[in-house]
C-alpha positions, 0 to 999 in steps of 0.5 A, spaced: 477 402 229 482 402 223 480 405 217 478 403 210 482 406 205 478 404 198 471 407 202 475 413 205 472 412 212 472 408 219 470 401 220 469 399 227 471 392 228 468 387 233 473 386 238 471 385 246 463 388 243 461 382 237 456 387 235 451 392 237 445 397 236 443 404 236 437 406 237 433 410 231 433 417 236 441 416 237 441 416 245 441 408 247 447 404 245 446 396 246 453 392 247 453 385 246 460 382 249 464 377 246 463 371 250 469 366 254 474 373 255 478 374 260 483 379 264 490 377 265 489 375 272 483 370 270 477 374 271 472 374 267 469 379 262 463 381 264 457 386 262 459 389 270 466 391 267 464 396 262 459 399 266 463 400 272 469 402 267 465 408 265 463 409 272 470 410 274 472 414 268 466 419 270 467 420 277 475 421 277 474 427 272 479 426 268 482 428 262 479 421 258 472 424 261 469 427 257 467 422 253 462 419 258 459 426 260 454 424 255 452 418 259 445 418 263 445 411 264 449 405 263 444 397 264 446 391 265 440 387 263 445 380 263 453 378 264 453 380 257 449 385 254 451 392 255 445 399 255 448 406 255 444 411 255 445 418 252 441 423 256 443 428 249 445 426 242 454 426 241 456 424 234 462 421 236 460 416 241 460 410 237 468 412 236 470 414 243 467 407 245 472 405 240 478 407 243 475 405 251 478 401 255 475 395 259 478 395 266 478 389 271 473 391 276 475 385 281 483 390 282 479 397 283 476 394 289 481 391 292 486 396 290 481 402 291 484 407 296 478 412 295 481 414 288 477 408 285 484 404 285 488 410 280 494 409 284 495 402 284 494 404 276 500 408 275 504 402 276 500 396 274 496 393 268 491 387 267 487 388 260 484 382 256 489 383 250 494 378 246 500 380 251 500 381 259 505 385 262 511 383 265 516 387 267 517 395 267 524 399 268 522 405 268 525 409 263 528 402 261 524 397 259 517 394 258 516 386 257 510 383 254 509 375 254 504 372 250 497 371 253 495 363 252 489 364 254 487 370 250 481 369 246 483 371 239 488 364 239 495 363 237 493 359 230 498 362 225 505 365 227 506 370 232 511 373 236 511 370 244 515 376 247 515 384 246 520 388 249 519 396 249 526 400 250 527 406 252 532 410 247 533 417 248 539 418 244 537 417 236 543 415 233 543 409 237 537 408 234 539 408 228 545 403 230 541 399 234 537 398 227 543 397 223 545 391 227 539 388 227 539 388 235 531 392 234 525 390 230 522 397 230 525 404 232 520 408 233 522 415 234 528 416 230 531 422 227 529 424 220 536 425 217 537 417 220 531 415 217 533 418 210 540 415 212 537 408 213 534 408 206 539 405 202 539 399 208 537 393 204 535 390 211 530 396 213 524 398 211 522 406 212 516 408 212 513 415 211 505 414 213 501 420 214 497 422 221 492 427 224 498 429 229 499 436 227 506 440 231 503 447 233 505 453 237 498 455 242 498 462 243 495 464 250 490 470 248 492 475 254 496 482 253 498 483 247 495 476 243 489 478 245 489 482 239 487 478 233 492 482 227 499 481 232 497 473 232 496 474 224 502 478 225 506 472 228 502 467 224 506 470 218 512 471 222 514 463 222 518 460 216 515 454 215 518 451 209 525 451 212 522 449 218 519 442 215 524 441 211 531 443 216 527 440 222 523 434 219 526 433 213 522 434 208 517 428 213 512 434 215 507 438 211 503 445 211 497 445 215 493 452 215 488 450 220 485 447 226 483 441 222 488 436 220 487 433 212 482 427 211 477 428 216 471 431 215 471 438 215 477 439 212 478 444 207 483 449 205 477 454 201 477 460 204 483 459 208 489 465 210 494 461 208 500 463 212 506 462 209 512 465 211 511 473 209 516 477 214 513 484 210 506 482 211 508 480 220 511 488 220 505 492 216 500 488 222 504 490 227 503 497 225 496 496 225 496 494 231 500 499 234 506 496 236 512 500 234 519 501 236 520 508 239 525 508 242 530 505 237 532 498 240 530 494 235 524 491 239 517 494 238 513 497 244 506 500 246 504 504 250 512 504 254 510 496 254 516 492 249 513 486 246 516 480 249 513 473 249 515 466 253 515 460 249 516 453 253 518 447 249 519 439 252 526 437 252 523 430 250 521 432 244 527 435 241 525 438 235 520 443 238 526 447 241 528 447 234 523 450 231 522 456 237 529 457 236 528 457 229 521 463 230 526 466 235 531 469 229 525 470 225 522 474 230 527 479 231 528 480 224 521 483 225 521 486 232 519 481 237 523 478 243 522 471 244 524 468 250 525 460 249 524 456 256 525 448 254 522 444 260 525 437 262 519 435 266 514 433 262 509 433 269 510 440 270 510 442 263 503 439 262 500 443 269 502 449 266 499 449 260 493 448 263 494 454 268 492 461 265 497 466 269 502 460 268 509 465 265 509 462 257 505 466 252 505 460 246 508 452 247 511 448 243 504 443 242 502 436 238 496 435 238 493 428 236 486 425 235 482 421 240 479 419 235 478 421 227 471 425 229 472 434 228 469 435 234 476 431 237 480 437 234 473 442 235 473 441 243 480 444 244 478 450 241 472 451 247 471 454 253 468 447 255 476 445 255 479 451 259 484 449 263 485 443 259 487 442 252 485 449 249 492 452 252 491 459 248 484 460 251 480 462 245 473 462 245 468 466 241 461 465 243 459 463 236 464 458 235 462 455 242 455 454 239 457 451 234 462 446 237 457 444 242 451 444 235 457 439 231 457 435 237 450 433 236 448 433 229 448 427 224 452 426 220 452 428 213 453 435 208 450 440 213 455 437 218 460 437 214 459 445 212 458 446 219 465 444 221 468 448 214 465 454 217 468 453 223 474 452 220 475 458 217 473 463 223 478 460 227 483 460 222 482 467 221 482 468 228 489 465 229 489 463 236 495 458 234 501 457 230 499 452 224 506 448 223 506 442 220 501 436 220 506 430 221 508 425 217 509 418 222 517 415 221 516 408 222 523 404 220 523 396 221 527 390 218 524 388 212 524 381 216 518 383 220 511 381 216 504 382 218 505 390 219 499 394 218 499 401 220 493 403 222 492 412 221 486 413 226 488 411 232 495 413 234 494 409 241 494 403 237 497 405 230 498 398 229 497 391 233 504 386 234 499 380 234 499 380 227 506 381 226 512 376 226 518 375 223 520 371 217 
């Protein structure tokens, strides 16, 4: 799945599947499998291992689940002819199966011990891909060797071995890159890659990508009300923020939807910009005021504290709620900042209601570049998971759930708009930034494409090589 930038749209490229059809009514999808595949261990790729790839994916439930729902049926009339059947229209469909992943069925029975082999997943990999696991120091390193028996081939130039370090610290990154010791750095600071422009030797990049950075507001006390989360929206300084914290590598995103998909559209929006005045007149409205002169707003004998939780892993997020911290109190709200170091418990506790945050730090990537991938998360369907501020309205679910189903075409498309619009309007978070991707690599590397609408596979190193 990559995307065409002359026709402006997803292409779906043949890969393990050399086609397939659809069926006029949408419900029934036929596969044919490339032949001669094998996964890393030898075992071929059969029709028997999609089928039970999905299967295992339903009956763990998890968050990758939710693409399956939709499947009533899955055939295999012979080793290489897949039939799903839908028991309802899901538009996004053909793009889920574009982002699957086809595991091996012969280690989920040999390692399944009643959880269909996930453990043995946790520390474990067998794809059918260019390069087969190695090794993996947690924390460390991973390494990938070539695959010789991967079915795509090894004409042309290739590299025979990929290492993938683990390097917190971001200036030594840009060291690393400086000495040409990395090929690639891939999370490295802004103000380092400004730095590395100047390098004859390095190549930076700044690409754009669905990502968008978001402060979640969970709707319970004093957020429940729709002005103290406008009020909030207009409290942010966001161009300090993108331009001190991203380095100018960012830009504005005033809704739930992200540049270039469809739906998009900045008709009819709020636009909050950084508007101190405006935050202190919904304030009043609303009815929090300081009565009792201690620079912190109340109501009803209640001062208006809110938690935010940020990752420590994700450095920038404290950056900005810091940054939210001091605009806040200027207007008369204490923010109380929490950075988190496991990423583990930071995540159950965004999917718990009664968990103590009132807002997180939030990056909110597609699964695939559909408006239901991004409309989802704003559901009731998705509580307790990826809608973190638990907003829901019953016309908005109806309208995700309808978005889901329909053709695609202008109505869809209008669908999606107006949907956007209620839920700028009702501001269940902060709309910060839409993420523009750093990438910095030595000029010596070829064969580089970054592909934006598919952030597990942004790009694929058996098309590169080094000169």
């Amino acid at each position: 799945m990559t995307w065409d930038p002359d026709k402006k749209e997803v292409v779906f490229n043949p890969l393990l599947a050399t086609d397939w059809d659809i069926s006029p009514d949408r419900l029934t999808y036929t596969f044919h499998l490339r032949k001669g595949v094998k996964f890393h261990d030898g075992t071929p790729l059969t029709a028997e291992a999609v089928k039970v790839t999905f299967e295992r994916n339903k009956a763990l439930g998890m968050r990758a689940s939710w693409q399956v729902n939709a499947i009533d049926k899955i055939e295999t009339p012979d080793d290489y002819t897949v039939v799903i059947t839908l028991s309802e229209p899901f538009t996004p469909f053909m793009m889920a199966m574009g982002r699957a992943y086809v595991m091996n069925p012969k280690l989920i029975q040999e390692n399944n011990a009643n959880d269909h082999a996930q453990a043995y997943f946790n520390d474990h990999m067998d794809g059918t891909g260019p390069y087969k696991f190695v090794k993996w120091d947690r924390q460390s390193v991973i390494e990938f060797e070539a695959n010789k028996d991967y079915w795509g081939g090894w004409a042309g130039k290739h590299f025979e071995r990929i290492v993938l370090r683990h390097v917190p610290d971001r200036s030594t990154q840009r060291l690393l890159m400086e000495n040409g010791d990395v090929d690639f750095a891939l999370q490295i600071a802004p103000d380092d890659a400004r730095a590395l422009e100047s390098n004859p030797d390095v190549v930076v990049q700044a690409v754009p990508t669905t990502s968008e950075f978001d402060f979640p507001l969970k709707l319970r006390g004093a957020l429940e009300d729709v002005k103290v989360r406008q009020a909030l929206a207009y409290s942010f300084p966001y161009d300090d923020a993108i331009q001190g914290i991203r380095g100018g590598f960012g830009e504005r995103n005033y809704g739930p939807f992200p540049k270039g998909i469809t739906g998009y559209t900045e008709e009819g929006l709020i636009k909050y910009d950084y508007d101190p005045e405006k935050a202190k007149q919904l304030l009043d409205e609303a009815g929090w005021k300081d009565t009792d002169g201690d620079g912190i707003r109340d109501k009803d004998g209640t001062p208006l504290k809110l938690e935010i939780w940020t990752i420590a892993a994700l450095a920038y997020e404290k950056e900005a709620a810091l940054l939210w911290q001091s605009a806040l109190k200027d207007i008369g709200v204490d923010l109380n900042v929490v950075e988190q170091s496991a990423i583990a418990s930071f995540v159950t506790a965004t999917y718990n209601r009664d968990a103590a945050a009132d807002a997180y730090g939030w990056v909110i990537s597609m699964f695939f570049p559909d408006p239901h991938d991004i409309a989802r998360q704003y559901s009731k369907d998705s509580f307790d998971g990826l809608n973190t501020s638990y907003y829901s309205t019953d016309k908005t679910d109806a309208m995700i759930a309808e978005g889901a189903q329909m053709e695609p075409g202008p109505e869809r498309t209008k669908l999606y708009e107006e949907l956007q619009q209620i839920i700028n309007h009702d501001s269940p978070h902060i709309w910060i930034w839409l993420e523009q991707k750093i990438l910095v690599y030595r000029k010596n590397i070829k064969g580089f494409v970054y592909n934006p609408v598919d952030y597990i596979r942004e790009f694929r190193y058996y098309d590169m090589y080094r000169e």
